[in-house]
LOLO-754552 format. One record per residue (C-alpha): residue number from 1; x, y, z; residue in three letters. Coordinates in nm, 4 decimals, decimal comma. Example, Ala and Ser with C-alpha at 12.3 -4.5 7.8 and 13.67 -1.06 7.14 Angstrom:
<atom nr="1" u="1,2300" v="-0,4500" w="0,7800" rest="ala"/>
<atom nr="2" u="1,3670" v="-0,1060" w="0,7140" rest="ser"/>
//
This chain:
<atom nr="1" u="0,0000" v="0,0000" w="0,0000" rest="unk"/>
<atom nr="2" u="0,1354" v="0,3500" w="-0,1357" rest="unk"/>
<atom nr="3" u="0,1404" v="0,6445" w="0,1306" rest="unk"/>
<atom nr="4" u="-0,1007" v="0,9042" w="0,0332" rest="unk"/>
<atom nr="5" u="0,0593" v="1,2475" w="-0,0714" rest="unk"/>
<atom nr="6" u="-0,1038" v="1,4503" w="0,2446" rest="unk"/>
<atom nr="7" u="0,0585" v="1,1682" w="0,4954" rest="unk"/>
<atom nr="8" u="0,3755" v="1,2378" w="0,7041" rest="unk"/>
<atom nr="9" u="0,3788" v="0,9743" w="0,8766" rest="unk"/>
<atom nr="10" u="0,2772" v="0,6209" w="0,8048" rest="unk"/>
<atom nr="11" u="0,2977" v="0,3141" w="0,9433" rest="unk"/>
<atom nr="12" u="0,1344" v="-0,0180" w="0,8013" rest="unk"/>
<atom nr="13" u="0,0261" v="-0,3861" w="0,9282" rest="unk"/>
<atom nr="14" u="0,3452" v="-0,3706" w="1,2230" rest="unk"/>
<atom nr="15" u="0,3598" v="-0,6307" w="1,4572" rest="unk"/>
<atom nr="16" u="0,5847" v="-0,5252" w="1,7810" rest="unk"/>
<atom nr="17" u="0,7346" v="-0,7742" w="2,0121" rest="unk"/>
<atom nr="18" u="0,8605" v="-0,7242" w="2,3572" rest="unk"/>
<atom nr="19" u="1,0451" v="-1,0655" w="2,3749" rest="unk"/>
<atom nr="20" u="0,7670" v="-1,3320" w="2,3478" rest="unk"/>
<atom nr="21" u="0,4603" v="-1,0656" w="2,4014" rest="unk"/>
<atom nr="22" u="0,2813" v="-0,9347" w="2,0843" rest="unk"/>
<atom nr="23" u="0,2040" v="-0,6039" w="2,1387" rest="unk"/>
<atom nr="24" u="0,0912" v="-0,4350" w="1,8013" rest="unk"/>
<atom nr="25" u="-0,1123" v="-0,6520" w="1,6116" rest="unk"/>
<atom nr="26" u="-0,0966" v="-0,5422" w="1,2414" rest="unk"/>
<atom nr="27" u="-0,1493" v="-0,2010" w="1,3332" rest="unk"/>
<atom nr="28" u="-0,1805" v="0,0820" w="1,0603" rest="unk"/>
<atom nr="29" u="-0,1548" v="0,3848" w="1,1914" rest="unk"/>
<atom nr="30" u="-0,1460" v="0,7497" w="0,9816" rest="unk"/>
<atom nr="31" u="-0,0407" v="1,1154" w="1,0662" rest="unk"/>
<atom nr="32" u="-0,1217" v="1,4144" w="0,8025" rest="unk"/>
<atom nr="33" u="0,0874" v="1,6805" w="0,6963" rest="unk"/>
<atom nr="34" u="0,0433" v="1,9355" w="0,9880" rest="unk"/>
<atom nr="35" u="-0,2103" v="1,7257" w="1,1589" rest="unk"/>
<atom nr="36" u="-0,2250" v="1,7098" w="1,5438" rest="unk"/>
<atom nr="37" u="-0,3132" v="1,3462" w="1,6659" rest="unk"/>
<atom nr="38" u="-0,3997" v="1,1651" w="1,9711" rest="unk"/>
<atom nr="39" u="-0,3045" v="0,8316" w="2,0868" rest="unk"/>
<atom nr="40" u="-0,5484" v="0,7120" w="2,3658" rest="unk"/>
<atom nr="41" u="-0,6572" v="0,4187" w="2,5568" rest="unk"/>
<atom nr="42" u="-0,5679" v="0,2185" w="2,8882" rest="unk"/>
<atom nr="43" u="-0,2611" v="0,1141" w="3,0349" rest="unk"/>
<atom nr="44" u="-0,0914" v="-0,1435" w="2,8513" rest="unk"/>
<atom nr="45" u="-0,3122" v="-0,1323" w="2,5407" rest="unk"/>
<atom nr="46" u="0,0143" v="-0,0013" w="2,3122" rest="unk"/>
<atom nr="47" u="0,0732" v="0,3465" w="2,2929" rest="unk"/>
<atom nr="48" u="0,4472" v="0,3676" w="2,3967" rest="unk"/>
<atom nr="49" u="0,5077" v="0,0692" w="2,1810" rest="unk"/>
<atom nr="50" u="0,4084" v="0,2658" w="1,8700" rest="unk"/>
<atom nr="51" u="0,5447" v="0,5845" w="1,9537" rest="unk"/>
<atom nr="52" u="0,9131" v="0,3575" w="2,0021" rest="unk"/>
<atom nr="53" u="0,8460" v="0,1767" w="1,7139" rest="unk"/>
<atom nr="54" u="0,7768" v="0,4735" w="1,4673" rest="unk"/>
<atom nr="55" u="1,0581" v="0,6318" w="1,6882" rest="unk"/>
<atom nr="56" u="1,2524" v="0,2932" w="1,6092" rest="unk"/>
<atom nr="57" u="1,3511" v="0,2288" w="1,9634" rest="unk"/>
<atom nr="58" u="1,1889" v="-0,0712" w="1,9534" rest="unk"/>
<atom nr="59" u="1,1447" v="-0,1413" w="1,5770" rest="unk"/>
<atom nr="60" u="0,8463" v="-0,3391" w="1,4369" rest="unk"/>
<atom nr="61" u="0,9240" v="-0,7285" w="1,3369" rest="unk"/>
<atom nr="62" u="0,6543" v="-0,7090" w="1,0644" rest="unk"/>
<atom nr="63" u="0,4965" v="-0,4338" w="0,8496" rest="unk"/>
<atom nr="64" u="0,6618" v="-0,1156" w="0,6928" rest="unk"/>
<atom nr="65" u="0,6979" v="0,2812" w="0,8703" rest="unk"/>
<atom nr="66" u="0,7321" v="0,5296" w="0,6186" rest="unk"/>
<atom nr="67" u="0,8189" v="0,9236" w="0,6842" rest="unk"/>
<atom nr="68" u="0,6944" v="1,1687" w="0,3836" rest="unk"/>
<atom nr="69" u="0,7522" v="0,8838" w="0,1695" rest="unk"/>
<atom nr="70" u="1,0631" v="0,7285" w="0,2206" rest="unk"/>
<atom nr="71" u="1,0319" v="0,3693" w="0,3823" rest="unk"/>
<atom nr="72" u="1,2130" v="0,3825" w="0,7214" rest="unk"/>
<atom nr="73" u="1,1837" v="0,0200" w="0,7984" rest="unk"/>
<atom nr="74" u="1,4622" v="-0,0610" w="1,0048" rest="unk"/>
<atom nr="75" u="1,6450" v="0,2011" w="1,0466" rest="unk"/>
<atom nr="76" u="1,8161" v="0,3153" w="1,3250" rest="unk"/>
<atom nr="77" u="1,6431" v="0,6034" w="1,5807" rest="unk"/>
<atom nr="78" u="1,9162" v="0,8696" w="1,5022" rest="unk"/>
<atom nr="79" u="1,8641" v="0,7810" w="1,1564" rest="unk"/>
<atom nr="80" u="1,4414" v="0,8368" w="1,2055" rest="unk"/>
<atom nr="81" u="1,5258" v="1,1380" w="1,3974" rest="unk"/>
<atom nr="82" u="1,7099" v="1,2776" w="1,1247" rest="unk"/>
<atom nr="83" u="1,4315" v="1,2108" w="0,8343" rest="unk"/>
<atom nr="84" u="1,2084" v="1,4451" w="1,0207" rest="unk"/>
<atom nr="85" u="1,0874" v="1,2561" w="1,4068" rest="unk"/>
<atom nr="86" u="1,1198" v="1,4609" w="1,7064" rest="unk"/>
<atom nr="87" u="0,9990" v="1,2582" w="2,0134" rest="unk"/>
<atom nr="88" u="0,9712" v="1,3456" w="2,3717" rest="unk"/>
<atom nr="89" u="0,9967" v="1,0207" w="2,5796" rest="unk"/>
<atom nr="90" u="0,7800" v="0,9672" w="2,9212" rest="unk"/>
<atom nr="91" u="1,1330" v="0,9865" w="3,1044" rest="unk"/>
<atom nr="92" u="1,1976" v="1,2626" w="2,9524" rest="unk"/>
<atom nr="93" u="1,5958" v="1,1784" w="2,8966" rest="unk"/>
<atom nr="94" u="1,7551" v="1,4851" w="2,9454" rest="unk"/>
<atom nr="95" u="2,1345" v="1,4924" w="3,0025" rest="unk"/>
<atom nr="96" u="2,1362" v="1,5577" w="3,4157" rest="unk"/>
<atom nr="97" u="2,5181" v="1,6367" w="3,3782" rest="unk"/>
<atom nr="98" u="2,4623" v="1,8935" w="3,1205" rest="unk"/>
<atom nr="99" u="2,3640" v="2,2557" w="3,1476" rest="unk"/>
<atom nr="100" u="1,9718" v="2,3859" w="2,9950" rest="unk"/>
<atom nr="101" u="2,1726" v="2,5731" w="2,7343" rest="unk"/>
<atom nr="102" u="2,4331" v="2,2556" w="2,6297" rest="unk"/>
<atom nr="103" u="2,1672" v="2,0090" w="2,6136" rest="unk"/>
<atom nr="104" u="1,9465" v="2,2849" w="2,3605" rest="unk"/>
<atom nr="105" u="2,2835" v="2,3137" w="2,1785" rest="unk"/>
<atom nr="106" u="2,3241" v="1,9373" w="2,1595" rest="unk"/>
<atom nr="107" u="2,0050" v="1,9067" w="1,9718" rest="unk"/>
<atom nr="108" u="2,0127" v="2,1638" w="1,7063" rest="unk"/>
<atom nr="109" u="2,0407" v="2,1504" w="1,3731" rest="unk"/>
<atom nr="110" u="1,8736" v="2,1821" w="1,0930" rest="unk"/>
<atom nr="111" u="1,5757" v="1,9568" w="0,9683" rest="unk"/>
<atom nr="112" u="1,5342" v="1,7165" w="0,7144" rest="unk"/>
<atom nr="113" u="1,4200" v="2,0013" w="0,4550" rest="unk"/>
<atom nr="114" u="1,7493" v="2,1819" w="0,5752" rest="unk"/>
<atom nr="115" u="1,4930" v="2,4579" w="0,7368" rest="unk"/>
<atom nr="116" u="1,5935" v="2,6243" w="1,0595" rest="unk"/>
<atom nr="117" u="1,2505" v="2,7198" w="1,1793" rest="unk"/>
<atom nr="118" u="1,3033" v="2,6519" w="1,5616" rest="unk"/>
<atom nr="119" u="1,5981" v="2,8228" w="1,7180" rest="unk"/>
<atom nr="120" u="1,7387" v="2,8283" w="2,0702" rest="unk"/>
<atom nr="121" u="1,5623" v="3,2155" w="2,0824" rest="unk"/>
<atom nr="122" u="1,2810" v="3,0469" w="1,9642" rest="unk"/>
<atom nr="123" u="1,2537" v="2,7993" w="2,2519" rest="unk"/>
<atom nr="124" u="1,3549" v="3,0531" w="2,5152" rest="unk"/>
<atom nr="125" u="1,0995" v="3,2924" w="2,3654" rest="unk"/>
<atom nr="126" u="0,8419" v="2,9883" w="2,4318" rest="unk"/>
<atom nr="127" u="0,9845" v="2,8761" w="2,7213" rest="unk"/>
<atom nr="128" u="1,1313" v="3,1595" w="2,9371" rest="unk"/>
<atom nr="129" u="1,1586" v="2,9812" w="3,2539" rest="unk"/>
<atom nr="130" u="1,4474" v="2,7820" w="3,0407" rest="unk"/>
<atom nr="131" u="1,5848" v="3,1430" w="2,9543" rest="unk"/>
<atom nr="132" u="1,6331" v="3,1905" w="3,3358" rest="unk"/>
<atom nr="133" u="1,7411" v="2,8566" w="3,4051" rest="unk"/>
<atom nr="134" u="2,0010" v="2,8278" w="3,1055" rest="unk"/>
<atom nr="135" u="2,2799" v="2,7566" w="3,3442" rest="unk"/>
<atom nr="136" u="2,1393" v="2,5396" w="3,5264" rest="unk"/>
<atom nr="137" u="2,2191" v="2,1565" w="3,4984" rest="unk"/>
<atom nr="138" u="1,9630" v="1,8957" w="3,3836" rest="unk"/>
<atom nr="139" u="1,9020" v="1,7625" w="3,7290" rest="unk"/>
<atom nr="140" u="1,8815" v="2,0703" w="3,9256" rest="unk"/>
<atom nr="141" u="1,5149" v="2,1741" w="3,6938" rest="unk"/>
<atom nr="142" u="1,2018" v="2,0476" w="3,8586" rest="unk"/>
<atom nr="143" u="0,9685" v="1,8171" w="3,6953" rest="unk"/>
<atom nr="144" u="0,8047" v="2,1038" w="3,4851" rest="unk"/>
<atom nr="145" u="1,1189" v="2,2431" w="3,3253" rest="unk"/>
<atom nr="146" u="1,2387" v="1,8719" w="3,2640" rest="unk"/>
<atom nr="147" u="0,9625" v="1,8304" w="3,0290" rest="unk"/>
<atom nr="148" u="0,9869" v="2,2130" w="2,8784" rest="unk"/>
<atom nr="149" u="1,3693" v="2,1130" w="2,8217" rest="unk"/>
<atom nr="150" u="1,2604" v="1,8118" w="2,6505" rest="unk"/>
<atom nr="151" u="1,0048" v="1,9534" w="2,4242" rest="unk"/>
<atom nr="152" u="1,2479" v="2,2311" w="2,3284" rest="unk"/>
<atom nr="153" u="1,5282" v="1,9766" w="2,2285" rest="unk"/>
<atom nr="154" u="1,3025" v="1,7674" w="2,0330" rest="unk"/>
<atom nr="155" u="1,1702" v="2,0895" w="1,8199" rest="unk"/>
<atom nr="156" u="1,5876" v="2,2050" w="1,8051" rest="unk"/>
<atom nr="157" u="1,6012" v="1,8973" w="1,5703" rest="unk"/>
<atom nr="158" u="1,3417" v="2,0893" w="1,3105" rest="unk"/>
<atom nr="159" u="1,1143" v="1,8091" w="1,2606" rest="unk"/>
<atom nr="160" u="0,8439" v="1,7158" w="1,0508" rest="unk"/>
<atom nr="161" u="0,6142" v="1,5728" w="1,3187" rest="unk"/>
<atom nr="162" u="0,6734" v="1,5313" w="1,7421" rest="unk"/>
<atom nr="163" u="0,5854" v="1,2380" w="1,8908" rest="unk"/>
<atom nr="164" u="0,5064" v="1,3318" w="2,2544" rest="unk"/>
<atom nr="165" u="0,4593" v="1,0349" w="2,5187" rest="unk"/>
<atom nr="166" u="0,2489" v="1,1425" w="2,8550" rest="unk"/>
<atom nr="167" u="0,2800" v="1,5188" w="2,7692" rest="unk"/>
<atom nr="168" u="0,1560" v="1,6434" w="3,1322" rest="unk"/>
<atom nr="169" u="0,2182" v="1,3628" w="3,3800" rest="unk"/>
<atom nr="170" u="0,2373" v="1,4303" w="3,6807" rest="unk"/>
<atom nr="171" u="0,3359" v="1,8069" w="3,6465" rest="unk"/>
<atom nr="172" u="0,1530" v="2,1358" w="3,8333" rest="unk"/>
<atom nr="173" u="-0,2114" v="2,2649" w="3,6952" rest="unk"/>
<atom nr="174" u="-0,0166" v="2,6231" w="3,5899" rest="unk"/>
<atom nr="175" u="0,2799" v="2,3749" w="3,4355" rest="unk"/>
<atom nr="176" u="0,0717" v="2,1627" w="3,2533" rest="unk"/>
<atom nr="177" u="-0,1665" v="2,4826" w="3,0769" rest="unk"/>
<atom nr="178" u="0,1793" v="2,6056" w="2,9931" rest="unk"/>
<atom nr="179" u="0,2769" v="2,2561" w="2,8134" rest="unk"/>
<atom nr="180" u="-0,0968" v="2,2658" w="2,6507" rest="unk"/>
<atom nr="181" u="-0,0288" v="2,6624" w="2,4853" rest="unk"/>
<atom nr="182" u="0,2984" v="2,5272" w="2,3897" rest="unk"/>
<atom nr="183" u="0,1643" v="2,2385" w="2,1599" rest="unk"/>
<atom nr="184" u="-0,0882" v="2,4811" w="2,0382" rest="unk"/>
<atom nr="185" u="0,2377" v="2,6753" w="1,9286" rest="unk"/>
<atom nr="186" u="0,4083" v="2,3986" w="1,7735" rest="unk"/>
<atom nr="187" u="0,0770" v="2,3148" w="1,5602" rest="unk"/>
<atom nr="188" u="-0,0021" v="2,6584" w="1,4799" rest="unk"/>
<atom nr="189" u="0,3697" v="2,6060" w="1,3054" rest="unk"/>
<atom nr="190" u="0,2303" v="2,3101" w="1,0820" rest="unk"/>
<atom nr="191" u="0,4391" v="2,0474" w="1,2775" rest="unk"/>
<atom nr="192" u="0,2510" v="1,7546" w="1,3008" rest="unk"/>
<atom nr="193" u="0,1759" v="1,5829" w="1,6445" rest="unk"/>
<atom nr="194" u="0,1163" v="1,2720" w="1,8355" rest="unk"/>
<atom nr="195" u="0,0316" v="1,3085" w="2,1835" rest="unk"/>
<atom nr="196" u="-0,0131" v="1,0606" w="2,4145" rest="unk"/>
<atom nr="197" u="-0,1943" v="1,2269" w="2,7490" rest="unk"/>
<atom nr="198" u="-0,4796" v="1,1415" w="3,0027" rest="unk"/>
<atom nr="199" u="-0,6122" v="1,4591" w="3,0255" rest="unk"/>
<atom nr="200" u="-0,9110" v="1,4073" w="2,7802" rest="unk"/>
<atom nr="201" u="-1,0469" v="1,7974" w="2,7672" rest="unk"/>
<atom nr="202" u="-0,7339" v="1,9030" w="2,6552" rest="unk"/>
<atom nr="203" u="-0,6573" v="1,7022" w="2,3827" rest="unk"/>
<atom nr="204" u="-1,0337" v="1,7227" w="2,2441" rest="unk"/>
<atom nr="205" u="-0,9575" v="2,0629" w="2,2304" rest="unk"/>
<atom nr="206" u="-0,5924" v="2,0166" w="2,1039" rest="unk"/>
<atom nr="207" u="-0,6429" v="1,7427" w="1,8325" rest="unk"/>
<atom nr="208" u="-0,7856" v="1,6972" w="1,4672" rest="unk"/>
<atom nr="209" u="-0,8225" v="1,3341" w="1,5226" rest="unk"/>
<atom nr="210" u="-0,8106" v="1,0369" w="1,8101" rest="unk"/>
<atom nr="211" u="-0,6596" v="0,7274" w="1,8014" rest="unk"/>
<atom nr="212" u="-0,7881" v="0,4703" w="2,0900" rest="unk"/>
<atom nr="213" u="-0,5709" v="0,1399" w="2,0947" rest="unk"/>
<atom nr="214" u="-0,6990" v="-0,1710" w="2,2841" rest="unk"/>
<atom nr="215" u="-0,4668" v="-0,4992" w="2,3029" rest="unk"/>
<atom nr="216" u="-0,2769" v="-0,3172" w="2,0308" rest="unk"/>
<atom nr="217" u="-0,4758" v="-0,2724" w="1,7664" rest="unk"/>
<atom nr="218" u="-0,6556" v="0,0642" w="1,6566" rest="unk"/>
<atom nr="219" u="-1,0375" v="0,0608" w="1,8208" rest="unk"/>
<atom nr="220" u="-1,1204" v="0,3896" w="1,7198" rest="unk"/>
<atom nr="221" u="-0,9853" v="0,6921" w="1,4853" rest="unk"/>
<atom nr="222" u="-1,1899" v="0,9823" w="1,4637" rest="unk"/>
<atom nr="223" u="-1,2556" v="1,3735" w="1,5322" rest="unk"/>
<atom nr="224" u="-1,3296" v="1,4847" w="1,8573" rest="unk"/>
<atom nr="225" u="-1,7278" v="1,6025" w="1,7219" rest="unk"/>
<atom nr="226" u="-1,7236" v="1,1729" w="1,6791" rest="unk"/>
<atom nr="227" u="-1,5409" v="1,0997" w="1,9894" rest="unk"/>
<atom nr="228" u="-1,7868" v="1,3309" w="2,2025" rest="unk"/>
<atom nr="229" u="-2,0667" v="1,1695" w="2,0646" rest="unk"/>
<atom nr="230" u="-1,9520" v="0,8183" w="2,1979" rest="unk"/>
<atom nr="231" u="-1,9783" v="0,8725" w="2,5165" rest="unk"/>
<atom nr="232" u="-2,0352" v="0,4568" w="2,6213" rest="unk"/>
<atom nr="233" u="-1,7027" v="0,4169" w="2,3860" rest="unk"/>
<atom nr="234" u="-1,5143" v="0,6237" w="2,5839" rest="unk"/>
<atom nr="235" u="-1,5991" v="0,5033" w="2,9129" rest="unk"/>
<atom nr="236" u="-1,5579" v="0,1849" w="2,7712" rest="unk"/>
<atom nr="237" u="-1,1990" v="0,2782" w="2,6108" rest="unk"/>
<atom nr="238" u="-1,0552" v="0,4990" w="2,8249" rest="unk"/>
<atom nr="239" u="-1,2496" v="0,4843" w="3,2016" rest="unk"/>
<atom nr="240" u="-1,3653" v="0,8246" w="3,1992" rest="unk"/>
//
């Protein structure tokens, strides 16, 4: 199956292992140019696994990932990175050792179309609690500017679409509205997105389109107007 000329991202029929446990089960999964996506559904059911896998951290055994195009199958994570996927892991992964400004500067460069839309100004003009904090080592930021670094790093890298994996956990109310204008910034810039996130109201807002997972295959994919009107689905789904 061809990608479609509006899809970024693309992945088709993977099956992910995690030793002897099938996770994704022929799962196809789609992102549109600029489109802002969410990836719901209980523990367990597969979201990390996909992000990884697209991310190729833990690459599918079966079926095909293609960015704008190109068939990525296989290839290594610094090699996905560099065709265009920023991702922002649930550990967030900063270096603890390294100041706010060297781990920004570790990141950047320019992105797969050799654009230089996101800049360390950029980021600081997005994020200026990093501004104030540039000296600062990785482990001396709380919780909150962790995951600020993080997003800023991923978006140094200039890429097509960010995957982001539990984009408020466990952060502040004030935190986590800053987190939510700062994706609304990043799609208002036509990067695509894939959030993963528990807070439902935010990302029905947020998003074009849902994605549920159960046992690791796709149970739903549509707009929030079709999600809303579901409501047995989503208690079903998602517990809420």
């Amino acid at each position: 199956m061809s990608k479609p000329a509006d899809d970024i991202l693309r992945a088709e029929k993977i099956d992910t292992f995690y030793g002897p446990s099938h996770i994704l089960r022929g799962l196809d999964f789609r992102v549109g140019r600029s489109e802002t996506v969410s990836l719901l559904g209980r523990n367990g059911m597969g979201k990390t696994t996909l992000l990884r896998s697209l991310m190729g951290l833990t690459p599918p055994r079966r079926g095909k990932v293609f960015i704008d195009g190109r068939d990525m199958t296989g290839q290594r994570a610094s090699v996905i990175a560099r065709a265009g996927l920023g991702f922002v892991p649930e550990g967030r992964g900063i270096f603890p050792n390294l100041s706010v400004e060297e781990n920004l500067i570790f990141a950047e460069r320019a992105g797969a179309n050799g654009r230089r839309d996101w800049t360390r100004a950029s980021i600081y003009e997005i994020f200026p609690r990093l501004h104030e904090r540039r000296s600062n080592w990785g482990n001396q930021l709380s919780g909150g500017e962790q995951q600020m670094l993080t997003i800023g790093r991923a978006l140094l890298s200039n890429p097509e679409v960010v995957l982001i994996d539990e984009a408020t956990e466990g952060l502040a109310p004030k935190v986590r509205d800053a987190i939510w204008q700062t994706l609304r910034i990043i799609a208002a810039k036509g990067v695509a997105i894939v959030v993963v996130d528990k807070n439902l109201d935010d990302l029905m807002d947020l998003c074009d389109r849902h994605v549920i997972l159960a046992k690791g295959e796709v149970a739903f994919d549509g707009t929030s107007q079709q999600l809303r009107a579901d409501p047995e689905l989503v208690k079903r789904m998602l517990g809420v």
